[in-house]
C-alpha positions in Angstrom: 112.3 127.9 78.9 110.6 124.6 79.2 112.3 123.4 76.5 115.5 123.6 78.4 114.6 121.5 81.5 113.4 118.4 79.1 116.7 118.6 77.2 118.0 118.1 80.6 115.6 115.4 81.6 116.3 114.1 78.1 120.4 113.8 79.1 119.9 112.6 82.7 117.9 109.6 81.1 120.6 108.9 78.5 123.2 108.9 80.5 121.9 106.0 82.8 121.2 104.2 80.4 124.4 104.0 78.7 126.0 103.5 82.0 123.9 100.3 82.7 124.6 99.0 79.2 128.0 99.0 79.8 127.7 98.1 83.5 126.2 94.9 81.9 128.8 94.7 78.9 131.5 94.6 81.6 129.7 92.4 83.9 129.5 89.7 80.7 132.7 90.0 80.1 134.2 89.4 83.8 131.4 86.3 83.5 132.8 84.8 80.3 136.4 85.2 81.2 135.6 83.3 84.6 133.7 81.1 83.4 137.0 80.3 80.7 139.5 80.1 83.5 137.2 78.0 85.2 136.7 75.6 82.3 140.5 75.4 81.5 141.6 75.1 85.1 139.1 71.9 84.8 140.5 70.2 81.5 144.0 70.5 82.8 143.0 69.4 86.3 141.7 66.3 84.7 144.7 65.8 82.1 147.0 66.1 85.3 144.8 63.5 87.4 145.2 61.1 84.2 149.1 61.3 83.6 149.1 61.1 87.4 146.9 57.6 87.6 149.0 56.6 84.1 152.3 57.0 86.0 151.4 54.7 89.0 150.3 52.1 86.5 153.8 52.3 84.2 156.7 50.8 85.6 159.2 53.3 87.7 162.3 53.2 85.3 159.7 54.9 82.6 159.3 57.5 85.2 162.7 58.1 86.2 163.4 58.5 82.5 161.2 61.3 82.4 162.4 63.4 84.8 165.6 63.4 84.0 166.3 64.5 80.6 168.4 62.8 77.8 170.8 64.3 76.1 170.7 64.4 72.4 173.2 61.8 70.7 176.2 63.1 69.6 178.0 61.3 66.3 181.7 60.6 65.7 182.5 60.2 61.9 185.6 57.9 61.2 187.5 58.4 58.4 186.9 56.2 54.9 188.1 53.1 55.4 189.1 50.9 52.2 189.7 47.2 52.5 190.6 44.3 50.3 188.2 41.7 50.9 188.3 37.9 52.0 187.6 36.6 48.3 189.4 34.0 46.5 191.8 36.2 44.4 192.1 39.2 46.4 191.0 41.5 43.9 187.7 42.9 45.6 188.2 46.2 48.0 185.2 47.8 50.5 185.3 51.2 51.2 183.4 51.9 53.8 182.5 55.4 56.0 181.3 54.6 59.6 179.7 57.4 61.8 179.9 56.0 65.4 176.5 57.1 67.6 177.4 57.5 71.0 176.0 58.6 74.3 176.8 62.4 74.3 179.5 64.3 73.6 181.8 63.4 77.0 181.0 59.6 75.6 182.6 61.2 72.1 185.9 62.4 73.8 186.4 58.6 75.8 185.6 57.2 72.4 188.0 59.3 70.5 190.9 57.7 73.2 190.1 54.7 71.6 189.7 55.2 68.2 192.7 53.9 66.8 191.9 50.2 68.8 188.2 51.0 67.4 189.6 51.3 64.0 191.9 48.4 63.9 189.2 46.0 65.1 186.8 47.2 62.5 189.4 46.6 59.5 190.3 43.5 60.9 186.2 42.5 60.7 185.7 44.1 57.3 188.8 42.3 55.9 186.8 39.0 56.9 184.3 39.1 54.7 183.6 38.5 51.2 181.2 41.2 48.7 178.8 38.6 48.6 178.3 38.8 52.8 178.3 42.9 51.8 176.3 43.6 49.1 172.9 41.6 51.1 171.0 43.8 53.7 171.7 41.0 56.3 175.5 41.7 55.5 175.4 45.2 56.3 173.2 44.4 59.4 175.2 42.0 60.5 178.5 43.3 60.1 176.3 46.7 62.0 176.0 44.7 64.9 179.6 43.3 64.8 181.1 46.7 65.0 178.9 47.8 67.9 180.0 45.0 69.5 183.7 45.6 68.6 183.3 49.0 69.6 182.3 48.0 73.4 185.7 45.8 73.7 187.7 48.2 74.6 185.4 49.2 77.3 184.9 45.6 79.1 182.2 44.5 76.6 181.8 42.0 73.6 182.6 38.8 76.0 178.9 37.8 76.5 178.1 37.9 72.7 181.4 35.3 72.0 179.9 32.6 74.5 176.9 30.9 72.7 176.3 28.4 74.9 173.6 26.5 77.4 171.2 28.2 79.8 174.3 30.1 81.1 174.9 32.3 78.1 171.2 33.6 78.7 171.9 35.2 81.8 175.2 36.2 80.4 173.4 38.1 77.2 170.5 39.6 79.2 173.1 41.0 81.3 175.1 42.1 78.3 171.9 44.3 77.1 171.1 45.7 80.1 175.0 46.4 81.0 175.3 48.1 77.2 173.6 51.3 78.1 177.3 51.6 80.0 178.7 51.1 77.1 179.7 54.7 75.1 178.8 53.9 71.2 175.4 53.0 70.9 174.7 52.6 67.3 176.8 52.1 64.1 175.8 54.4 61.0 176.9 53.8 57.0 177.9 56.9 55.7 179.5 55.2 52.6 179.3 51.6 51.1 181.2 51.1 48.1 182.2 47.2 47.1 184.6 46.7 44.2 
């Protein structure tokens, strides 16, 4: 019968012991995960404190352009456009596809009022210039830049770029880039180049 009361003994012992192992498993645990919320909490603490201390330095439109959010661009394809050039002869042609960038897609619809002024202009600047002007990179970016700014006139833009002259016109074109983010198309895209 003894041999019953140390089994017993033998159980009770056991049982404590397994208990405090995972009394201390448990306790480790509760320590590591506190001591990772405690680290994390930290690091972003500090990551706050240094946008915080980098947005007083930066100037205050870079912040206001943070918090509110752009819209992505929206594009407005034209349709091919082919064009005899302003060669001696008359027998070269352009046909050229324009994708218009503009502001979002309520700057696409007051666009799209336009478009037929848009489209005349931009025949009327294509049909003044020669393949020569076209085939060269500085062609295409040139005549980029002219339909941008042919694309702003019927909107109250394009004066400031036609005035090139004295201290005056200064004022007059760092106005005219600052007054273009009014303006609805804000970038001219080639989807087709073709010079005959």
């Amino acid at each position: 019968m003894s041999a019953k009361p140390e089994a017993a003994e033998d159980g009770a012992a056991k049982a404590p012991a397994k208990s405090k192992k995972m009394l201390i498993i448990i306790v480790g645990a509760v320590l590591v995960l506190a001591l990772g919320g405690g680290g994390a909490f930290f690091y972003i603490s500090k990551q706050r404190a240094a946008a915080a201390e980098e947005g007083e330095d930066a100037p205050t439109s870079k912040s206001a352009d943070q918090g509110k959010p752009k819209a992505p661009p929206a594009y407005l394809p034209l349709d091919n456009m082919v064009v005899n050039l302003a060669d001696p002869g008359g027998e070269r042609v352009a046909q050229v596809g324009i994708t218009l960038e503009v502001a979002d897609a309520h700057a696409a619809d007051t666009v799209k009022a336009f478009l037929p002024t848009i489209r005349s202009g931009i025949l009327l600047l294509l049909s003044q210039r020669t393949a020569e002007e076209l085939l060269k990179p500085e062609g295409k970016q040139q005549l980029a830049k002219d339909i941008l700014r042919e694309t702003s006139l019927p909107f109250g833009g394009g004066e400031a770029a036609e005035h090139d002259d004295g201290a005056a016109t200064k004022k007059k074109k760092t106005k005219a880039k600052s007054d273009h983010a009014e303006f609805p198309v804000v970038g001219v895209l080639f989807s087709s180049f073709i010079v005959q």
